[in-house]
Structure formats: C-alpha cells, structure tokens
N, C-alpha and C positions, 0 to 999 in steps of 0.2 A: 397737489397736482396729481390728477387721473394715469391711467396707462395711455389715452388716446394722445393727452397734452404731450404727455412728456417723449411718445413714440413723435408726434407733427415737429416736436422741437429738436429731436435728434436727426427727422429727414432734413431740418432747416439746415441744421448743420455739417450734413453729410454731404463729400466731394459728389458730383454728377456720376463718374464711371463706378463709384460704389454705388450707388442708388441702382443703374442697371442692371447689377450683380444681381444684388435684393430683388428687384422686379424680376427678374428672369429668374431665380430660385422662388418664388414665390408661383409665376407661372405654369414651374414642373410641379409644385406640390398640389395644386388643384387642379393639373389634366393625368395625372397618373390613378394606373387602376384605383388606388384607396385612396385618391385623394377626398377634399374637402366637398366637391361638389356632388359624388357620389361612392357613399360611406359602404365599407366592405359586408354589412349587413345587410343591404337593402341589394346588393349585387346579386347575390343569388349561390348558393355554394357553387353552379358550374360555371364563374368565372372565377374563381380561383385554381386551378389542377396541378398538382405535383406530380410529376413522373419520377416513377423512382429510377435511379440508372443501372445499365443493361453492365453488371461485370463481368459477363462472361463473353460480352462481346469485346469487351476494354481489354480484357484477358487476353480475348485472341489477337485484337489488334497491335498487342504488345510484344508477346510473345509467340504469336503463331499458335503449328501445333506444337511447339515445345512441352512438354512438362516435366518436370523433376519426378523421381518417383516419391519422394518424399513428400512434394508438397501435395501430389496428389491424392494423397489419404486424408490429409489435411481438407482440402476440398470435395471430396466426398461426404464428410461429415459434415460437412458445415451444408448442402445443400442436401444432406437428410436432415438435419434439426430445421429447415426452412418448409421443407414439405410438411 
C-alpha cells in the first residue's frame, strides 16, 4: 500500500468534523506567506522584513523618565558597543 491508498483509507475512516479540521489546517498552509503555492524563494527578499524592536521606546513606555543611576551606566555602554 502507497501513501496516497493508505492517506484515501484513513479519510474513509475519519469522523466528518475531523475531516474539516484537516481541510481548514490544510487551507491555511497554502494561503500563508510561505505557503505551498508560493515558496519563500521565489517571493522575493522584500516580502519577508523583520523590524527590529524599538527598546528605548519600550523603556520609556515602561518606566517613563525614570532611571536608576545605576542602570544607567549599564545603558550607556550597551548603546556605545551598538554604535
């Protein structure tokens, strides 16, 4: 018995509202960006983009302008070894 036989004999087998499931998890995998229908290589690198996140805004929206004196030596350095 092949993969196709033995996949047609377990849909035979399978309750209706499981079979939905299947269909509809099968549907998202070939409309999402890298799905089946169109492969992350042929997309093009600018549909893919990472933003990197903004921690000094995270910072502020967290703590204001708070800052410890202590940590902010700590943050100083770390945004000279970034420069």
């Amino acid at each position: 018995m092949n993969a196709a036989q033995a996949l047609k004999l377990e849909i035979e087998r399978t309750p209706e509202p499981l079979l939905q499931e299947v269909y509809d998890f099968l549907v998202f995998l070939k409309t999402r960006p890298n799905g089946l229908d169109r492969p992350v290589a042929a997309m093009g690198s600018d549909a893919i983009s990472v933003t990197s996140p903004d921690f000094l805004a995270r910072q502020k929206a967290i703590f204001g302008g708070r800052t410890v004196p202590d940590s902010q030596a700590i943050l100083d350095d770390l945004r000279a070894d970034r420069a």
